[in-house]
C-alpha positions as CSV (number, residue, x, y, z in Angstrom):
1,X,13.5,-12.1,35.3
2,X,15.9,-14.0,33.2
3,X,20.1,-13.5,34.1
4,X,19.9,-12.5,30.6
5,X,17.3,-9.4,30.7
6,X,18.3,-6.7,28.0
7,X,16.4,-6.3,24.6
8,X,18.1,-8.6,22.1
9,X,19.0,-5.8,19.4
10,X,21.6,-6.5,16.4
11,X,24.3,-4.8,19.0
12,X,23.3,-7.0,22.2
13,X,23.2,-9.9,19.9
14,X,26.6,-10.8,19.9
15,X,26.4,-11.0,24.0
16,X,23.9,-13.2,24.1
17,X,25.5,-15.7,21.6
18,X,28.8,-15.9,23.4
19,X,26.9,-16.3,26.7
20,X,24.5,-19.2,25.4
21,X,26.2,-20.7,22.6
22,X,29.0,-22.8,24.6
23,X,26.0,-24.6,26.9
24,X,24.1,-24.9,24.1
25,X,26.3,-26.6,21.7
26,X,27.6,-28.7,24.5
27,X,23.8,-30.0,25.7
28,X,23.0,-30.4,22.2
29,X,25.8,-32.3,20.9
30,X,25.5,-34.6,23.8
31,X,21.8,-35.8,22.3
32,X,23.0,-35.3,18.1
33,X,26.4,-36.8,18.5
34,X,26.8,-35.3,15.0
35,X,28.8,-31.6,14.5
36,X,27.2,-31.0,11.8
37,X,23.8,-31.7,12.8
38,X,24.6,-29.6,16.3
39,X,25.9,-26.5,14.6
40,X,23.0,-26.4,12.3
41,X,20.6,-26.2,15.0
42,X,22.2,-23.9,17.2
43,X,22.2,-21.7,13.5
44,X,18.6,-22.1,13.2
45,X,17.8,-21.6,16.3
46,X,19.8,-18.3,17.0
47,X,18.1,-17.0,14.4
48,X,14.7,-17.9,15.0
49,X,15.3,-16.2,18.6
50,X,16.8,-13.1,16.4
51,X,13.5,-13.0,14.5
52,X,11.3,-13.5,16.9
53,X,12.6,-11.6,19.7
54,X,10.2,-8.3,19.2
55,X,6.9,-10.8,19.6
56,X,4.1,-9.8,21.9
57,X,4.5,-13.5,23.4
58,X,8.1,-13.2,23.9
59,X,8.4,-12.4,28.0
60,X,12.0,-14.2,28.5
61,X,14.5,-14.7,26.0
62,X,16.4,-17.5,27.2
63,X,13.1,-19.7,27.5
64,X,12.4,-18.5,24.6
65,X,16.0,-19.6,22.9
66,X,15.5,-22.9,25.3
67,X,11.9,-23.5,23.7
68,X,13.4,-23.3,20.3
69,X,16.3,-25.1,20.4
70,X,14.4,-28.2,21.8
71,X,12.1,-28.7,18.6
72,X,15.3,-27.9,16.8
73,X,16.9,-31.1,18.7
């Protein structure tokens, strides 16, 4: 079970950004070095998550978000 175990709905969603977008910018912009760059993929990735959070494959959102943002990086 994830710490972050509700349905990721358009109400929940803004939750789950504030929780995971500070760590995430931070780890990320530690390997880009670039603002731009960083913010574009936490973009993308927050709304690949958004998109694909309803998938029959999708058992753990933050892995999920984790798994994402990687290839984004």
């Amino acid at each position: 079970m994830s710490i972050w175990d509700k349905p990721l709905t358009h109400e929940t969603f803004d939750e789950f950004f504030r929780l995971f977008a500070p760590p995430a910018y931070r780890s990320t912009y530690r390997i880009l070095g670039d603002p731009t760059r960083t913010e574009n993929a936490l973009k993308e990735s927050f709304l690949e998550v958004y998109h694909q959070r309803n998938a029959d494959d999708v058992d753990d959102l933050v892995f999920l978000f984790s798994d994402i943002l990687q290839k984004r990086v």
